[in-house]
Phi, psi and omega in degrees: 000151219237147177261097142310330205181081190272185161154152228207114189239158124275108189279155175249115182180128183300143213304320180312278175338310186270327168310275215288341176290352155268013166227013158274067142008269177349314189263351180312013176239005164269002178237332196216122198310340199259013158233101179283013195190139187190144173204145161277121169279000178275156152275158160070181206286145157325121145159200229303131182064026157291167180221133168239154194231123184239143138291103234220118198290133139114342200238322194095231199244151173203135156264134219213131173241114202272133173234188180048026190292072193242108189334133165049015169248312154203194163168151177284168162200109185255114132320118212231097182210158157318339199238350185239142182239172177085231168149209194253118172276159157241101157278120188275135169234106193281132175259007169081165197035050183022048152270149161263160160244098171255118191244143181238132177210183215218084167223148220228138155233143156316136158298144118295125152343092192284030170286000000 
């Protein structure tokens, strides 16, 4: 799978704190201009293979599923289309005095067509 794109901040905010606010999907549209709509689709507690269905200003509606999903370490957020594999890693690093480190990265492989 090819990394488009990494980068990598420090929050100041404790690893609990920044974990669940990048995987409550749902609320992204109360912090970010570019999703105007976000709902869950799942019962129950966030982690591995929950699904939110967002609005994505420029994409339309997507639905995204968290994988690789281990609490305040990482987790994936795979868009679930026809034409794309992968998505967006989140790695959480807690740096103490309730700092985060949070690194991002972007990968992408083409599907084969199953015609």
């Amino acid at each position: 799978m090819n990394v488009f794109w990494r980068m990598s901040q420090t929050i100041r905010s404790p690893i609990d704190r920044v974990c669940q606010t990048a995987v409550q999907l749902d609320e992204f549209p109360t912090w970010s201009p570019r999703n105007p709509w976000a709902k869950k689709l799942t019962d129950g507690e966030i982690g591995e293979g929950t699904r939110f269905e967002m609005g994505i200003k420029g994409f339309g509606k997507i639905t995204n599923e968290l994988r690789e999903f281990e609490r305040n370490k990482r987790v994936m957020v795979a868009p679930l289309t026809n034409m794309l594999e992968g998505g967006h890693r989140w790695l959480f690093t807690d740096l103490g005095n309730g700092e985060t480190r949070l690194t991002m990265s972007s990968s992408w492989t083409r599907r084969e067509s199953s015609n």
